[in-house]
C-alpha positions, 0 to 999 in steps of 0.5 A, a space after each residue: 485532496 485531503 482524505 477523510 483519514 486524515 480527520 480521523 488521526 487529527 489530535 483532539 486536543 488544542 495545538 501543543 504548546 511550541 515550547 514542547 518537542 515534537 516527540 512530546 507533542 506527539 505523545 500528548 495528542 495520542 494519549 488524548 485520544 478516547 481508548 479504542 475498543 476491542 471490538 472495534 480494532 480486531 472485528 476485521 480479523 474476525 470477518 476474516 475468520 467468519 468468512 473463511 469458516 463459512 467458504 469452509 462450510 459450504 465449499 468443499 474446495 476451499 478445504 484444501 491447503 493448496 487453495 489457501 496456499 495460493 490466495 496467499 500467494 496470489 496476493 503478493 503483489 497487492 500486498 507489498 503495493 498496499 503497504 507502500 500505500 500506507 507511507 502517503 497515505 499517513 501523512 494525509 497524501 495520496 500516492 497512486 503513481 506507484 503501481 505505475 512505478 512498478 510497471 515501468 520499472 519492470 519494463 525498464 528490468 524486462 528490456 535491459 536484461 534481455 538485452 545482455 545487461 547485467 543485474 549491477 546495471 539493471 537494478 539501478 536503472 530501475 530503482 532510478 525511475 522510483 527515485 525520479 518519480 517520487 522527488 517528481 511527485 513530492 516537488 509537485 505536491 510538497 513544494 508547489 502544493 499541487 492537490 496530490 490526488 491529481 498529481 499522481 493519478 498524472 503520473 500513474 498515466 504517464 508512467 503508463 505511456 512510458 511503459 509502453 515506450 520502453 517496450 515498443 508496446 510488445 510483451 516483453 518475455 524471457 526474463 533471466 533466471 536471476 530475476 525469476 529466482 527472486 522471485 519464485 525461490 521458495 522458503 517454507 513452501 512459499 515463494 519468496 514474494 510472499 515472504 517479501 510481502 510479510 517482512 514489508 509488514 514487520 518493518 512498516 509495523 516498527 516504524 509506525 509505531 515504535 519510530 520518531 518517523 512514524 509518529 511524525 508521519 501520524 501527527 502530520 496526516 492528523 494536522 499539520 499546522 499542529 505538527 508544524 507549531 510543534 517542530 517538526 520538519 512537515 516538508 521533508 517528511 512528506 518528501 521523504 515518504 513520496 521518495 521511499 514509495 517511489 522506490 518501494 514501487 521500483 523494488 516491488 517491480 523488480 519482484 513483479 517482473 521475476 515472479 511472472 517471467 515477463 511484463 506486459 506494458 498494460 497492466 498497471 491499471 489491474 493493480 490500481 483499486 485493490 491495494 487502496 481498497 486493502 488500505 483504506 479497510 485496513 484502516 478500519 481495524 487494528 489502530 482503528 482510524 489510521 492506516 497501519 501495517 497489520 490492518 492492511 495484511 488483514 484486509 488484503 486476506 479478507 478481500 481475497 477469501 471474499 472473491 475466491 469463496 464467490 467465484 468457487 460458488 459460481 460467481 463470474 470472473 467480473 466479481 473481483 473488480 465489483 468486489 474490490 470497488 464495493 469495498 473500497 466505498 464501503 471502507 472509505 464510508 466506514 472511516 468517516 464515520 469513524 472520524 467523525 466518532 472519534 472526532 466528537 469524542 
């Protein structure tokens, strides 16, 4: 299933010529596209700022730093998923396998290391199932051209039965310490599953947009028949990107089971919808009609103030997911409307 992103990054300019490298190719279609206005990229951050300056306002409790605090906190997880998202997400490919892969791998470090194995044995284990998963998904979409919306919301369910087959069904408790301090250690007052999350930033800003990688990926989500008459190596990349998902699914496991001390078999559908909603927003601000790191982390902060400012206010505990749904659908409208400008441009 083509998402409708993959429009808005399409180059607006005819096909490059096969005489040109793929690295000029994709330089030519950037600087073919109408400059995109300030408001435009940065009017996200500043809903975030309304809508923290108003919980402020008229919620006495939203004015304490620990409140703050643990939004940021709380988040970590939707984050470090969000951004491993984008990597499919780019190249006009879904990936809603990975937070599957996190739950089974976290099952996968839960049980072994309860059962005496050591960390040299468990962290490979559970990288493996990433690595497995994500050259599944890719031989499935890239080599067989199965619609990758299909595959893997498959193997998301999938994943689901083998979480609880790898766990007898039980929550599985008592994760060693090692796993824990990962997690839970903190720098500068924060746990490090935060800083995980804000380093994932950093490194997906580079490689988006100062990386041959990054501007393959781009010009292969916008067209690839145009990517591919220009050189550049569109089955691999897309492999490349399923493999490296599915393993930042494995490694976000692997943070998920130290920061809650356990893993219960069943969550993996709690962390579906809101990373897709933070991505898909994401796109809208930033580098306006295309998924991107910063947008992302944006998003995810905006969707978080918006649902902890409602439930302060009184709003009952079904907001959150009727929150994150509504954005979801309003994110992906707003996308295609900006393809659509973009591509009249």
């Amino acid at each position: 299933m083509s998402n409708d992103l993959g429009t808005v990054a399409a180059p607006t300019s005819r096909p490059p010529a096969i005489q040109k490298s793929p690295t000029e190719s994709v330089a030519s279609s950037t600087k073919a596209r109408p400059a995109t206005s300030f408001v435009e990229r940065y009017a996200l951050v500043g809903l975030l700022v309304l809508a923290f300056a108003l919980c402020a306002v008229f919620l006495p409790e939203f004015r304490s730093t620990g409140i703050v605090s643990a939004m940021v906190n709380s988040q970590a997880i939707i984050l470090l998923l969000a951004l491993a998202a984008t990597l499919a997400l780019r190249t006009d490919d879904f990936d809603l396998a990975i937070p599957g892969v996190m739950v089974t791998s976290a099952c996968v470090v839960a049980v072994m290391s309860t059962n005496g194995y050591s960390p040299a044995a468990v962290i490979p284990a559970a990288l493996a199932v990433g690595l497995i998963v994500g050259l599944i998904n890719a031989l499935l979409v890239v080599k067989v051209g199965v619609d990758s919306f299909i595959t893997t919301l498959g193997m998301f369910t999938a994943l689901s039965g083998i979480g609880y087959a790898i766990t007898g069904s039980k929550i599985v408790t008592g994760v060693p310490d090692f796993y824990v301090e990962l997690s839970r250690a903190k720098l500068l007052g924060l746990p490090m599953t935060t800083w995980y999350g804000w380093l994932l930033v950093a490194v997906l800003w580079f490689v988006y947009q100062r990386t041959p990688m990054g501007r393959y990926m781009l010009f292969i989500g916008g067209n690839r028949d145009a990517a591919l008459l220009a050189g550049i190596s569109v089955a691999r990349i897309r492999t490349i990107t399923y493999v490296v998902s599915g393993v930042a699914g494995a490694l976000i496991g692997i943070i998920l089971v130290g920061n809650l001390g356990a893993i219960d078999p069943g969550i993996g559908s709690q962390y579906l919808l809101a990373p897709f909603a933070a991505t898909f927003l994401g796109a809208t601000a930033i580098t306006v009609g295309r998924f991107n790191a910063i947008g992302t982390l944006v998003a995810v902060y905006l969707l978080v103030v918006g649902i902890t400012g409602l439930q302060l206010g009184g709003a009952a505990s079904w907001v959150s997911p009727l929150f994150n749904g509504l954005a979801l659908m309003i994110a992906v409208a707003l996308a295609k409307l900006v393809g659509k400008r973009r591509g009249a441009a």
